[in-house]
N, C-alpha and C positions, 0 to 999 in steps of 0.2 A: 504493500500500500504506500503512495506516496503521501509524503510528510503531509502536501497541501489538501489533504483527504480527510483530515483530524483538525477538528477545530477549536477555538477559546472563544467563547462568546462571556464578554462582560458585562453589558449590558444587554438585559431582555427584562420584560415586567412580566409577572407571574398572571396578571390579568389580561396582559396582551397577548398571551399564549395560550388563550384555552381556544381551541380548534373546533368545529360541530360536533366532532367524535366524541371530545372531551364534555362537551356540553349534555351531550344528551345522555353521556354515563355520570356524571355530577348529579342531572336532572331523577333520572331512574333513582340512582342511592339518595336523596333526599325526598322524592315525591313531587318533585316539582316539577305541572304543567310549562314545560315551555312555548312561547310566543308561536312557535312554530315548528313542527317537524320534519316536513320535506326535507331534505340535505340543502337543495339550493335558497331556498327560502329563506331556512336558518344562516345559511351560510352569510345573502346578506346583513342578515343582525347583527353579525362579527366581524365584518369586511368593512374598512373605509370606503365610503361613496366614491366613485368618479369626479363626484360635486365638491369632495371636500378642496376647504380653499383656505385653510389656517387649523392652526395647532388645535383650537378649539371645538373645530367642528371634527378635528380628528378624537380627541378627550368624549364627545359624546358615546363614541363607541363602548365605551368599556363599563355601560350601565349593565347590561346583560349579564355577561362573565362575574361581575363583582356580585350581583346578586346570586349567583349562585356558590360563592363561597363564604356566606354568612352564616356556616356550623363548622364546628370543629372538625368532624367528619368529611365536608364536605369539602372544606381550605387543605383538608390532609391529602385528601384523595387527588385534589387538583395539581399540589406540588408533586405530588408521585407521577403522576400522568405528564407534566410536563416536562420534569426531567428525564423519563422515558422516552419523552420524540424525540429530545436532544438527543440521546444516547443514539438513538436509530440513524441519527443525520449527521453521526462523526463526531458529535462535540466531545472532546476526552475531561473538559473542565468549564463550568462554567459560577457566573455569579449573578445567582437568582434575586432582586429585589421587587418589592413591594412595601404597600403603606397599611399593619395591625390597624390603623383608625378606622381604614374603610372595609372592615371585618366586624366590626360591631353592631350593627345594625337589629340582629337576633338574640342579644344578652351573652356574648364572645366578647369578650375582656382584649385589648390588647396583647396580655400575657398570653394569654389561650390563645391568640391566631399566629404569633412568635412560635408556641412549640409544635402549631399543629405543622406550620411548615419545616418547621427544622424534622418534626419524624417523618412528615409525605417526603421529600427529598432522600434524607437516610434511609428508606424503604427500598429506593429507586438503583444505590448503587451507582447512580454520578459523581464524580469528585464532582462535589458545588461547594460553594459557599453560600451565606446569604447575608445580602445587606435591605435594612430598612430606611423605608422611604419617610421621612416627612414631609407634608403636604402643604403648596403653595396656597395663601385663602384666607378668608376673613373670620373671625371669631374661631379658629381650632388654635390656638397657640397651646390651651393647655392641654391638646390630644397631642401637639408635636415634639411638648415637652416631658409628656411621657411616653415618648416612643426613643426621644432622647437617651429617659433614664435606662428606657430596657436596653438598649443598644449597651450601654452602662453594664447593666446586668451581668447581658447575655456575651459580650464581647469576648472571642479566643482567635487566637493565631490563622487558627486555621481547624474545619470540622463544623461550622454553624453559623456565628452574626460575626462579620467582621470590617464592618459598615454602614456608616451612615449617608443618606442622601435626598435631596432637595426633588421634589418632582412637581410636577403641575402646568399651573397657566401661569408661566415665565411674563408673558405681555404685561398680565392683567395686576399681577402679585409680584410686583418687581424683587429680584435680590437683595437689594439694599435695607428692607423690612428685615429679614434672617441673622443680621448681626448679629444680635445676642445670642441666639439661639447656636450658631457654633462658633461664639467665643464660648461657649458651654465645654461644646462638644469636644474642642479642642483645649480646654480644661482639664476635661476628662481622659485624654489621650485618644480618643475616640479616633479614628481614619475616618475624613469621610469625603465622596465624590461629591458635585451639583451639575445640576441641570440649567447649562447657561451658553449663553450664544446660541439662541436656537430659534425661539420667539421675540426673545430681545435681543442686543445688539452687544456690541465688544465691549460692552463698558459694564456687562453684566458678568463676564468672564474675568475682568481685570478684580472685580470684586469677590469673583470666588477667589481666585489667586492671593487674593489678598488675606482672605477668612483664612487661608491654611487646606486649599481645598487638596488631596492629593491627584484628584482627575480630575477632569472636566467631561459629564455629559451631554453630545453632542459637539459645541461650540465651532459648527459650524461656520457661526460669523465673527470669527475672531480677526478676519483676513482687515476689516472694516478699519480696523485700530493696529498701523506695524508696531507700535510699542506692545501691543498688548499680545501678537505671536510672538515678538521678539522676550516675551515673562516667559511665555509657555517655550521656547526654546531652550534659554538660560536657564528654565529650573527645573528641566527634560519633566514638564508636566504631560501625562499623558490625556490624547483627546481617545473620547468613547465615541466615536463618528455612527452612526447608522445612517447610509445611502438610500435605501428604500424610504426610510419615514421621512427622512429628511424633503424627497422629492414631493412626496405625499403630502405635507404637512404645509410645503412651500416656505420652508425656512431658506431657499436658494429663491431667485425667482425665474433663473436657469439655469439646470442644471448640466449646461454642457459645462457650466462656467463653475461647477463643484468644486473645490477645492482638496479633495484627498489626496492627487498628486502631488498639486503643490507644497503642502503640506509637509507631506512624506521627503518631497525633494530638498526640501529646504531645514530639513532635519527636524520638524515637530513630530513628538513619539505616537503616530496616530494607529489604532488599533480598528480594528472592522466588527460590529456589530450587530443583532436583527431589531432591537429595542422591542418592539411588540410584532413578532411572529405570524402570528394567529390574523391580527386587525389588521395587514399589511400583504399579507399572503406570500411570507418569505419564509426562506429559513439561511443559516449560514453561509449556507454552501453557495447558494445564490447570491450571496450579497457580494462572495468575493468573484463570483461569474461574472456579475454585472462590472464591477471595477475592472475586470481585464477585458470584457465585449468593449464597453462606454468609452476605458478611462486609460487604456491600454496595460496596466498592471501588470508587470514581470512573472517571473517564475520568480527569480531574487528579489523582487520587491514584496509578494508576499510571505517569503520569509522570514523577512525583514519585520511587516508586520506582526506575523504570528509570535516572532519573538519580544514585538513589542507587549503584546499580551502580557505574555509569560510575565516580562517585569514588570508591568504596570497591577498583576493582580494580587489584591490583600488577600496575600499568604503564605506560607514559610521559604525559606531558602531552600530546603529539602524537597519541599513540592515541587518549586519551580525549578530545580534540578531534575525531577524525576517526568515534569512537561514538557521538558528541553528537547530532553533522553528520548521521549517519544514520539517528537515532533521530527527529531532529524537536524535538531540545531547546536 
């Protein structure tokens, strides 16, 4: 098998991966009538429109999937099942996030939707990790600030939480709101990625940089501000790029004009992505297809990438010795 056959996906949301297959067996083991059962039917209700035309109306999608992992049973089962399609699509390692806040809806405590994914994963036999999301918004500060403390908790090297991260409506819910929140986290020693340059602009990136962020999700638009690539070069900050969503979402407003070569060329540590699987209709494999059809991407250039993974992911030296070992690097 070649190296480029096995893959590191960093970034994916555990809600942006549940598939109709996953749906409709989440639905069975809870009882829940779904919207719809056709395959293609359903499938729209998980699928980004054609229409969408901002981050936002892509964010609508994920009402389905999140409602169906409001039991503990049901968020277990889901983490299992997703880390299982990875497994099937090459991924040797990957890092599962999402946000316990939006698991509570049923009487699921934050705590409880924390271990129900840490055992649906452990079940599955993926090297994952998992990092929690806090959520971009008005009035949840004290759900973010106890997703903070579990991150607290729960935090180990490597085997479970070993991350914090920033997700939402970047536009609406700017960066600059989060300060305290990981001067916190970086208090507490906590790692944690954000989601910046995607919705907003370089100045949103230069602010996670500045929080202590160790990655940056997506950042995209960092090209906007050369000071602000030239931080992410100087302080070999890695970008979590997703090309699919990113086209989708329209955080480029052409995509021939993408920036991952440049990026890559210019020495920013950029790594390749699916962010939401399921809502996007991708998987890995295809995302690095598209960069070499699109973008003309190497055989050495994804290499390059893959190895940028390895170092960019929160987890031990012996891990990423032992992802190296089986990537071919």
């Amino acid at each position: 098998m070649k190296s480029t056959e096995k893959y590191i996906d960093l970034h994916v949301h555990l809600d942006g991966a549940i598939t109709s297959e996953i749906a409709k067996r989440l639905a069975r083991l809870q009882n829940i009538e779904l919207p719809a059962q056709d395959g293609e039917e359903l499938e729209s209700l998980l699928r980004v429109p054609d229409s969408c035309t901002s981050l936002n109306d892509f964010l609508a999608c994920f009402a389905l999937p999140v409602s169906l992992m409001q039991t503990y049973e049901g968020l277990c089962e889901a983490a299992f099942c997703v880390a299982e399609n990875m497994k099937k699509q090459g991924v040797i390692y990957s890092e599962i996030r999402y946000a316990p806040q939006l698991h509570t809806q049923k009487g699921m405590t934050q705590e409880d939707a924390v271990r129900a994914v840490l055992e649906g994963v452990g079940k599955s036999g993926l090297k994952a990790n998992i990092i929690l999301c806090c959520m971009r918004g008005e009035g949840n500060d004290a759900e973010n600030y106890e997703t903070l403390e579990l991150a607290r908790r729960y935090l180990v090297a490597d085997g479970g939480v070993v991350a914090l991260d920033l997700a939402g409506a970047e536009a609406l819910f700017v960066t600059a709101k989060y300060r305290d929140l990981f001067a916190k986290a970086k208090e507490y020693g906590i790692p944690f990625t954000i989601h910046a340059g995607e919705a907003d602009g370089a100045d949103s990136v230069r602010l996670a940089i500045e929080y202590g962020a160790s990655r940056i999700g997506h950042g995209v638009r960092a090209f906007e501000d050369e000071k602000v690539l030239q931080f992410l070069i100087d302080g070999a900050i890695p970008l979590e790029m997703c090309p699919t969503s990113n086209r989708q979402t329209m955080a480029v407003s052409d995509m021939s004009e993408y920036p991952f070569i440049s990026y890559l060329n210019k020495g920013v540590k950029v790594t390749l992505n699916t962010d939401d699987p399921a809502i996007e209709g991708t998987e890995i494999g295809k995302e690095f297809a598209y960069m070499e059809k699109c973008f003309g991407l190497t055989e050495a250039q994804k290499l390059t990438v893959l190895a940028n993974s390895v170092d960019a992911a929160f987890t031990t030296d012996e891990v990423k010795a032992e992802l190296k070992a089986a990537l071919g690097l």
